[in-house]
C-alpha positions in Angstrom: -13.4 -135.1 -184.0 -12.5 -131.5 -183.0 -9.2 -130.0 -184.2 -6.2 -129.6 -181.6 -5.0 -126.5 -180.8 -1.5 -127.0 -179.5 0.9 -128.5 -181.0 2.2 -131.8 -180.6 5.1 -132.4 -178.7 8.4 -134.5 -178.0 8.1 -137.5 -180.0 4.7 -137.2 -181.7 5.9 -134.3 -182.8 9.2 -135.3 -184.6 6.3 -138.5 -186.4 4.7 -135.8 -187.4 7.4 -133.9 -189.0 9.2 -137.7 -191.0 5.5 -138.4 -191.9 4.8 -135.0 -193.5 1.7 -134.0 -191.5 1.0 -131.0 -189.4 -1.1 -132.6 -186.5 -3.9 -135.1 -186.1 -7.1 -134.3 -184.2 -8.0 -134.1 -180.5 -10.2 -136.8 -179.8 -13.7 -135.7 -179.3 -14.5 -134.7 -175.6 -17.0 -136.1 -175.7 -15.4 -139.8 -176.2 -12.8 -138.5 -173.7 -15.5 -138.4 -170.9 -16.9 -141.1 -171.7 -13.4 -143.3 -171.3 -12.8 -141.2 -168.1 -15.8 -142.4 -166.6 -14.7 -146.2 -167.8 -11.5 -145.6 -165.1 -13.5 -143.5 -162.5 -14.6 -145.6 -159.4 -16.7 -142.9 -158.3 -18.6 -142.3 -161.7 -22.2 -142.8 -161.5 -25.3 -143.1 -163.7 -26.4 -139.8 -163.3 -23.0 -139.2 -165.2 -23.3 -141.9 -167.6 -26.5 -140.4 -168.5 -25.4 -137.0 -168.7 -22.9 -137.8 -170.9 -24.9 -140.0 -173.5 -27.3 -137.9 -173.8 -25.2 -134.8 -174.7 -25.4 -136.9 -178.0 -28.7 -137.4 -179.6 -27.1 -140.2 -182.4 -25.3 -141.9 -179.5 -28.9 -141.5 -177.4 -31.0 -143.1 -180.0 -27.3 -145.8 -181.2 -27.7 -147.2 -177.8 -31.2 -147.1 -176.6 -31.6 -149.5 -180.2 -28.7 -151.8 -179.2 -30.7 -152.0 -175.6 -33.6 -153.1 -177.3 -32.3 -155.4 -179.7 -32.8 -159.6 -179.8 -29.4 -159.7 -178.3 -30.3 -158.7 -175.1 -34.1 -159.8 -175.1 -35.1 -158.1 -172.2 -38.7 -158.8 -172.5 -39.6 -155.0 -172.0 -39.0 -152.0 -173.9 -36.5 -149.4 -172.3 -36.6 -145.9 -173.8 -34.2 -143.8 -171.3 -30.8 -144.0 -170.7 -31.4 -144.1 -167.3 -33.4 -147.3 -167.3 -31.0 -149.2 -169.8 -27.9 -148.5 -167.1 -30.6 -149.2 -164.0 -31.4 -153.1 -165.9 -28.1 -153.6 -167.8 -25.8 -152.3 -164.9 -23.8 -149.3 -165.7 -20.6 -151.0 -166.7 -22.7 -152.8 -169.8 -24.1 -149.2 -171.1 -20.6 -147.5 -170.9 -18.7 -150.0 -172.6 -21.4 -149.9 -175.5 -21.3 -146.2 -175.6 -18.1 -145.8 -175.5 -17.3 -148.2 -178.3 -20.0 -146.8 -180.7 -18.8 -143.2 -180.2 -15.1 -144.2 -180.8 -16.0 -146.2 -184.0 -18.7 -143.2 -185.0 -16.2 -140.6 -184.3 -13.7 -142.2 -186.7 -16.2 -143.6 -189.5 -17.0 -139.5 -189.9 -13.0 -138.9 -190.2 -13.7 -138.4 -194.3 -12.1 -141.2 -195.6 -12.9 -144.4 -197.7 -15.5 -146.1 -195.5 -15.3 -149.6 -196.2 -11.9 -149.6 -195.2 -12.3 -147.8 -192.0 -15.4 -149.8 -191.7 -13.5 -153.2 -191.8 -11.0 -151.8 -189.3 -13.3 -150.3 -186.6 -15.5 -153.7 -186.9 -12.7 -155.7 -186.7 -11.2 -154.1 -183.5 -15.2 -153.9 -182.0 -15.0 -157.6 -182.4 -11.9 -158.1 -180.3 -13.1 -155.6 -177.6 -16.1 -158.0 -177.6 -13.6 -161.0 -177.3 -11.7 -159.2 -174.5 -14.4 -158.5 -172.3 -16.3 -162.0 -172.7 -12.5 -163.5 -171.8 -12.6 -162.2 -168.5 -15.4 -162.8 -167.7 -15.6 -166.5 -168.8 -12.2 -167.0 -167.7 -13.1 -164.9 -165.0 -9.5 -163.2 -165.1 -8.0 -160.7 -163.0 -8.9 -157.8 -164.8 -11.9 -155.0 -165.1 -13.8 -156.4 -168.0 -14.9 -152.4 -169.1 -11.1 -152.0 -169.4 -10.2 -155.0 -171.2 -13.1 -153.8 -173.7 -11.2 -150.3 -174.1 -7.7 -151.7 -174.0 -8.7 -154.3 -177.2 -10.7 -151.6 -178.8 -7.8 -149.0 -179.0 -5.2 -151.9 -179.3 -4.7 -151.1 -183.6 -5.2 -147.4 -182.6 -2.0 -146.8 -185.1 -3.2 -149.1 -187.9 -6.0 -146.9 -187.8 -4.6 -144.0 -187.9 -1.9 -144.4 -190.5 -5.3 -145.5 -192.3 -6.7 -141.9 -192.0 -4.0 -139.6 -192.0 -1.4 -141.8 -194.7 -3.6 -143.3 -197.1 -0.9 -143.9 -199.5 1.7 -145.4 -196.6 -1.1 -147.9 -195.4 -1.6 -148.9 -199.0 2.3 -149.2 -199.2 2.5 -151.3 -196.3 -0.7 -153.3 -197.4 1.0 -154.2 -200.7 4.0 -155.5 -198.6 2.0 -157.5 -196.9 0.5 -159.0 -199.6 4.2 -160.0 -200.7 4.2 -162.0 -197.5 6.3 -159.4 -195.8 5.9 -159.7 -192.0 3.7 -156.7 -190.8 6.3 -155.3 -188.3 8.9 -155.3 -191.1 6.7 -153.6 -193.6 6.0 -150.8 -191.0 9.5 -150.3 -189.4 10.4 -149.9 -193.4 7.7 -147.1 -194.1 6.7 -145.2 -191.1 10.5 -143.9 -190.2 11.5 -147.4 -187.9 8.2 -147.0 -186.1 5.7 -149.8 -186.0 1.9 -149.1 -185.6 2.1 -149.9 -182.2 4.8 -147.4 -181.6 2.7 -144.6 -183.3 -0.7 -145.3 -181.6 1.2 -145.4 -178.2 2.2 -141.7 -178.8 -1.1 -141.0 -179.7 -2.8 -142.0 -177.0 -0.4 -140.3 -174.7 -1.2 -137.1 -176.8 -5.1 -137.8 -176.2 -3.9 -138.2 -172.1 -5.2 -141.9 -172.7 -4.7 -144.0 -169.8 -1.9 -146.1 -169.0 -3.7 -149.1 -169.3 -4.5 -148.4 -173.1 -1.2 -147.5 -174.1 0.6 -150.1 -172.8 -2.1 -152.2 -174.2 -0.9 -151.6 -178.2 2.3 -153.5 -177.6 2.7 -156.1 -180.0 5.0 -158.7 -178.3 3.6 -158.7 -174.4 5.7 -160.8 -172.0 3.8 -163.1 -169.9 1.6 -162.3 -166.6 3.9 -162.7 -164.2 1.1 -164.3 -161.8 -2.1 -164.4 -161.6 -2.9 -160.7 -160.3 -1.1 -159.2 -162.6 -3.8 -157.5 -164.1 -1.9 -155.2 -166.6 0.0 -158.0 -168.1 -3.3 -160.0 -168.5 -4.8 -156.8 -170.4 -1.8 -156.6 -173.0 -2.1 -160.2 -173.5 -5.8 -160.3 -174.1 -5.8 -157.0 -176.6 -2.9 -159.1 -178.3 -4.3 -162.1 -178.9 -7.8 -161.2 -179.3 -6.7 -158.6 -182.4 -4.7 -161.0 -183.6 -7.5 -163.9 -184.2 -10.5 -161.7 -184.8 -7.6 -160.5 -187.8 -6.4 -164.0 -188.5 -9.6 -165.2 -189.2 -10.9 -162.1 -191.0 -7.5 -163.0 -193.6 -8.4 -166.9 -193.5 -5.0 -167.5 -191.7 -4.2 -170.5 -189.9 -4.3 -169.9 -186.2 -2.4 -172.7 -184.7 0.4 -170.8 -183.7 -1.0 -167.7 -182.4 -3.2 -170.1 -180.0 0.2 -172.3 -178.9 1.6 -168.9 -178.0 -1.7 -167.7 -176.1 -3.6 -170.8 -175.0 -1.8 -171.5 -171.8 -1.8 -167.5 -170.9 -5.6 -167.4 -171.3 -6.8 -171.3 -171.2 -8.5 -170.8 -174.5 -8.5 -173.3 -177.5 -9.9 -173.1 -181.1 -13.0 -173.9 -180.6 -13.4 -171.8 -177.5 -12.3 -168.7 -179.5 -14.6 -169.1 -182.4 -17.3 -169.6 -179.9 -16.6 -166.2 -178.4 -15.9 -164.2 -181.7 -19.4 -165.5 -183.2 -21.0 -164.9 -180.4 -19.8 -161.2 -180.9 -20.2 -161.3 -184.4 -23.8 -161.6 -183.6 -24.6 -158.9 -180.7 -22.7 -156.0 -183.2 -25.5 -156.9 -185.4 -27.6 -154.4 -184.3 -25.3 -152.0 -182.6 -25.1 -149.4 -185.5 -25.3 -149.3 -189.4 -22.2 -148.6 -189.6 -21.0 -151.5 -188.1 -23.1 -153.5 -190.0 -21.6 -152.4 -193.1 -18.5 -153.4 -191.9 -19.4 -157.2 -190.5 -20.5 -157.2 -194.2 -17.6 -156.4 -196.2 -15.8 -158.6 -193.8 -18.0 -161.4 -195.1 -17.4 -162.4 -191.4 -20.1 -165.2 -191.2 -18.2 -167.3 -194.0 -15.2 -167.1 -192.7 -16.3 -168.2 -189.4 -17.3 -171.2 -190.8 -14.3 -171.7 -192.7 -12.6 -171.1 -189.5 -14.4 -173.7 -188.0 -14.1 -176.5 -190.6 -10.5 -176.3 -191.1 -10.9 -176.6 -195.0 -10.9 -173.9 -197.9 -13.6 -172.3 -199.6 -13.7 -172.8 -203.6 -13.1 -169.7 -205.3 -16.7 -167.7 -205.5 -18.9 -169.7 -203.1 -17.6 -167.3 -199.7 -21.6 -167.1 -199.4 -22.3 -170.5 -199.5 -22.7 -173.0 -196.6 -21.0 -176.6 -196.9 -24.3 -178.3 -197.8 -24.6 -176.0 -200.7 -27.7 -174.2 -199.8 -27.1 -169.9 -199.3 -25.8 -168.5 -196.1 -28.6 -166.3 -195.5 -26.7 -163.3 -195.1 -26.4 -160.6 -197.9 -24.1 -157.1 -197.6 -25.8 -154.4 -196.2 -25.4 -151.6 -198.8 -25.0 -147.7 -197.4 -28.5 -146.9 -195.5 -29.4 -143.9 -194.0 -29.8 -143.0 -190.3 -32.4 -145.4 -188.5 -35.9 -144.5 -187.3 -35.8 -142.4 -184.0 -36.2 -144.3 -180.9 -37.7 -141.5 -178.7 -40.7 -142.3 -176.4 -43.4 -140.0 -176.3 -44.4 -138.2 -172.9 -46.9 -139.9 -172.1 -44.4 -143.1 -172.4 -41.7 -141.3 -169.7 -45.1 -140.3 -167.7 -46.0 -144.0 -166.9 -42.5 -145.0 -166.6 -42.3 -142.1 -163.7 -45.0 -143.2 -162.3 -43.9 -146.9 -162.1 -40.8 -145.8 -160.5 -42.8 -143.5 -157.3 -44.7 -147.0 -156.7 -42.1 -149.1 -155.8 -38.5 -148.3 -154.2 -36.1 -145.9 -155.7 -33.1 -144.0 -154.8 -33.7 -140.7 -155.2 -30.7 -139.4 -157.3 -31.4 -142.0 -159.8 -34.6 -140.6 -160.1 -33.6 -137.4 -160.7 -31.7 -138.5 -163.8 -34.6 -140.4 -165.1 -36.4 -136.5 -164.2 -34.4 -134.5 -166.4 -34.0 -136.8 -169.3 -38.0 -137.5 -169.3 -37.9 -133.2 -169.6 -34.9 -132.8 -171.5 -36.2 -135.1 -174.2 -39.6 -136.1 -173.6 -40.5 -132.5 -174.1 -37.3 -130.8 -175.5 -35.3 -128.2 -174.1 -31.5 -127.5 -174.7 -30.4 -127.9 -171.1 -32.1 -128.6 -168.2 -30.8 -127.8 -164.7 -32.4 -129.1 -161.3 -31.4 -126.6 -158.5 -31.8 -127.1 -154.8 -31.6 -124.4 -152.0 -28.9 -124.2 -149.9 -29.5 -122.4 -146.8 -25.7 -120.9 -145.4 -24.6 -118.5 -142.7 -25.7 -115.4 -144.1 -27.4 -116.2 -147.0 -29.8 -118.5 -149.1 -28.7 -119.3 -152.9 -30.5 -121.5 -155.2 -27.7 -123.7 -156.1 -27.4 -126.5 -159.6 -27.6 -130.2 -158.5 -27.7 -131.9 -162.1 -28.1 -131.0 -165.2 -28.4 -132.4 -169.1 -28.2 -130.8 -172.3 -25.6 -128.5 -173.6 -23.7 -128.1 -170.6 -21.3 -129.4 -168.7 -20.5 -129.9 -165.1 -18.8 -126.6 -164.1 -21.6 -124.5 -165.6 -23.6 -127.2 -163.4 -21.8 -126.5 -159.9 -21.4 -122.4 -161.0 -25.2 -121.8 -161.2 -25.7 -120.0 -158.5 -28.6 -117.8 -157.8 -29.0 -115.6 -154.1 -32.6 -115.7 -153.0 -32.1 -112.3 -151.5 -32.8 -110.0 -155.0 -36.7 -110.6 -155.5 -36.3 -108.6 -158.4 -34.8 -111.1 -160.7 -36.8 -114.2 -161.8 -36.0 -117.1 -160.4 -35.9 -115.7 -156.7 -39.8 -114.4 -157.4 -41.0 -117.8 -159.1 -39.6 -119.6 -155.7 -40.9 -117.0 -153.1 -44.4 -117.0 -155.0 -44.3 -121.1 -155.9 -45.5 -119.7 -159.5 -44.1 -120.9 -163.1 -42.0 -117.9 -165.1 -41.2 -117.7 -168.0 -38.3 -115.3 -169.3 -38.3 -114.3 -172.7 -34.2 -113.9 -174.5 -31.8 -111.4 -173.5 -34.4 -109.7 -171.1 -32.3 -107.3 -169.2 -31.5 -107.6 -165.2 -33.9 -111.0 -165.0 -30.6 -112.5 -163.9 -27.2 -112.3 -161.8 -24.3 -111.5 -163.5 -22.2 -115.4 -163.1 -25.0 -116.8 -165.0 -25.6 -114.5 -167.8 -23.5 -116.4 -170.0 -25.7 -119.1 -169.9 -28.8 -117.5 -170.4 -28.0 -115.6 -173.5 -29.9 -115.8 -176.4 -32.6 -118.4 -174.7 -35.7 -118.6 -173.7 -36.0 -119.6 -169.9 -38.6 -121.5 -168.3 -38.6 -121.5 -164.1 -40.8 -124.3 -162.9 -40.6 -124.4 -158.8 -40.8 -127.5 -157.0 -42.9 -127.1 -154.2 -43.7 -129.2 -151.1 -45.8 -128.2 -148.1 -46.6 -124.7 -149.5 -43.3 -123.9 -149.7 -40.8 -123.9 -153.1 -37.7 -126.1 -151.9 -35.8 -126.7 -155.5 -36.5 -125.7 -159.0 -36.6 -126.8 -162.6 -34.4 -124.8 -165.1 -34.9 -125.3 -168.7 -34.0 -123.2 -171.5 -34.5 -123.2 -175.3 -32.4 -121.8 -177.6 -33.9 -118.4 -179.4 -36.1 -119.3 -182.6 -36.7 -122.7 -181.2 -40.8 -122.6 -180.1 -42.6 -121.6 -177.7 -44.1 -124.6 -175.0 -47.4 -125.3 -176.0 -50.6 -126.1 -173.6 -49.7 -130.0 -173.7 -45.9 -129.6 -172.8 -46.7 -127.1 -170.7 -48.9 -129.8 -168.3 -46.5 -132.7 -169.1 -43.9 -130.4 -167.8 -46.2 -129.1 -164.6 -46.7 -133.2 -164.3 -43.3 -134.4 -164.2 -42.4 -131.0 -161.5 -45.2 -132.8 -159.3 -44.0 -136.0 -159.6 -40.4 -134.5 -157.9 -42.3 -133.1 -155.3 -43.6 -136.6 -154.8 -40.2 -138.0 -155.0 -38.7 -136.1 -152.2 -41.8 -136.6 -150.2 -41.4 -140.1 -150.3 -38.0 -140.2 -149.9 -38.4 -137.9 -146.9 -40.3 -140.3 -145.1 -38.4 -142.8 -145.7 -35.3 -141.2 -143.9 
């Protein structure tokens, strides 16, 4: 996470000043686009894509998840774009979303097994959440119910980060059989840990949805379209169990207070935790590490039969025999899952032989470039022929950039001098060493310092209609013969694309 600059304010300000800390850190932007685009109707997965793969971790996080048993698609998928094209985009958002969140906060610096066993604990119950509505099949966005139950301890969490000592305080009340809302009302100034992750999602301009979602004693949906009052209920009680069980508490009473609400008994909610239990499995290490030190799988089974454990034998099944599963100790980052070129070069070509919208294959375009071969940023551009002029404007883009630089590259095909109006006028590939003086207009310099540029034209009929952008940082290499043809390969295969697609309008 990325330090705030401004200074908290109103209410989160006077927390900050009884708890004795200056500020807590803006949440990454990167996790804030990614929960924009979970309440944008008009997101696509051009922009999911865009946004994953700003993240190489998060890239290689999720494309392993796609590919695990869980999902057993039969086929291996090695682009973003294909895993949002067979899951559906709602699947591959909530995923990334809820393994950047938990990333972003297992990097916070502070003891990792007890972050660990928070963040798996509340991935669970977004995991419960989601599978509610859609078994129940409730009046709620199942992407939002994942958020809402994901962020729902978003104070626990915090006050585990930021007050160590007050979270041990408030553990060791606990442990006295204090009631939870007592023990924090006592220690965090009157506030529970509802009340301060409510004010901290409203300083991270959260959505409503999510804040209203931490409260700790939800009234009732009033009907059955009551959407928001479903979404309090289900981060509630989902929370709640995955917690209850985690503690080997009875659960009787939470599910006489819930099981009308959501039509969910016992059984039922065991079903749908283990069933969670076993798709984190291969979401992340660090998640991993956490169903671990949760020793999760026996206390399902305790859960289940309704009968304690003797002291010592957590790891062991009724029957006596081993469980099977043994704690994951610290490992190191997993194998990369990147495809080679010529992997993205069959998978293009699978994609011009059948049907295909054409924007979608433009993402699957510059994320075969952008990492298939390896460039910073890569920027399709498109003519735009206006009144009085012809510009060369950006379409879409990856890499290290974001969508205004996107819209702002601008180029007027009326300067020949400058490089990217030659390499369209003579359909020929340029490159432009760093920093090389008057190649480009001033609104884009910005961009273009420091790298080395590479122009590859699209061309159809004789005639350059769009081009390819990419750029490497200075020091990185030089292209080489074979990246050089791969990337000559996938321009063509563009040019095929819009030829098609042409024809078909």
């Amino acid at each position: 996470m990325t330090e705030s600059k401004n200074p908290a304010s109103g209410k989160l300000a006077e927390i900050f000043a009884k708890m004795n800390i200056n500020a807590l850190p803006a949440m990454s932007s990167h996790v804030q686009e990614l929960i924009s685009l979970v309440h944008s109707s008009r997101s696509t997965s051009y922009d999911l894509s865009r946004v994953i793969l700003k993240d190489y971790s998060l890239t290689n996080k999720v494309l392993q998840v796609v590919n695990s048993a869980y999902y057993s698609l039969g086929q291996p998928v090695s682009s973003i774009s294909k895993a949002v094209t067979i899951l559906g985009f709602d699947a591959v958002r909530d995923l990334a979303t809820g393994i950047a969140i938990f990333e972003n906060f297992i990097k916070a610096g502070v003891e990792k097994e007890g972050i660990s066993k928070l963040m798996t604990r509340s991935f669970l119950s977004a995991l419960q959440c989601r599978d509610l509505v859609n078994e129940k099949k409730l009046n709620v966005l199942p992407e939002e119910a994942f958020i809402c139950g994901l962020l729902h301890n978003l104070g626990k969490i915090i006050t585990f980060i930021y007050m160590p000592d007050i979270y041990k305080k408030i553990e060791s009340s606990l442990a006295k059989g204090i009631p939870e809302e007592t023990a924090t009302r006592e220690l965090l100034e009157n506030l529970t840990f509802a009340d301060l992750g409510q004010e901290i999602a409203k300083f991270w301009n959260l959505s409503h949805k999510i804040v209203i979602s931490m409260d700790i004693h939800p009234a009732k949906p009033k009907n059955s379209y009551d959407s928001e009052g479903y979404l309090q209920n289900l981060a509630d009680f989902s929370n709640r169990f995955v917690d209850m069980v985690c503690n080997e508490e009875d659960t009787s009473e939470l599910l006489g207070r819930y099981g009308e609400i959501i039509a969910i008994n016992q059984e039922q909610a065991l079903a749908l935790l283990h069933k969670g239990v076993e798709a984190s499995q291969d979401i992340s290490d660090s998640i991993r590490y956490g169903l671990s030190k949760l020793k999760i799988h026996s206390k399902l089974e305790k859960a289940a039969r309704f009968e304690p454990i003797p002291p010592g034998q957590e790891e062991m099944r009724a029957d006596g025999t081993k469980q099977g599963w043994q704690e994951v100790e610290e490992l190191g980052e997993l194998p990369s899952t990147d495809k080679s070129i010529n992997q993205f070069i069959m998978e293009m070509t699978e994609t011009l032989m059948g049907p295909f919208q054409l924007n979608e294959f433009y993402a699957n375009l510059l994320e075969a470039i952008y990492r298939g071969i390896g460039f910073d940023r890569v920027i399709l551009c498109v003519l735009s022929i206006q009144a009085t002029r012809t510009v060369l404007t950006g379409r879409f883009g990856l890499g290290d950039i974001d969508a205004a630089d996107i819209s702002n590259f601008e180029q007027p095909m009326s300067n020949a001098d400058q490089a990217i109006p030659r390499a369209m006028k003579l359909c020929k590939d340029i490159a432009i060493e760093a920093d090389t003086t008057r190649a480009f207009p001033d609104n884009i310099h910005y961009l273009v310092k420091d790298r080395t540029v590479y122009l590859f034209p699209i061309v159809v009929n004789n005639k350059a209609i769009a081009l390819l952008y990419m750029d490497r940082k200075t020091g990185r290499p030089k292209l080489n013969k074979n990246s050089i043809k791969a990337l000559s390969l996938f321009r063509d295969f563009a040019a095929m694309a819009i030829k098609k697609s042409s024809r078909k309008g």
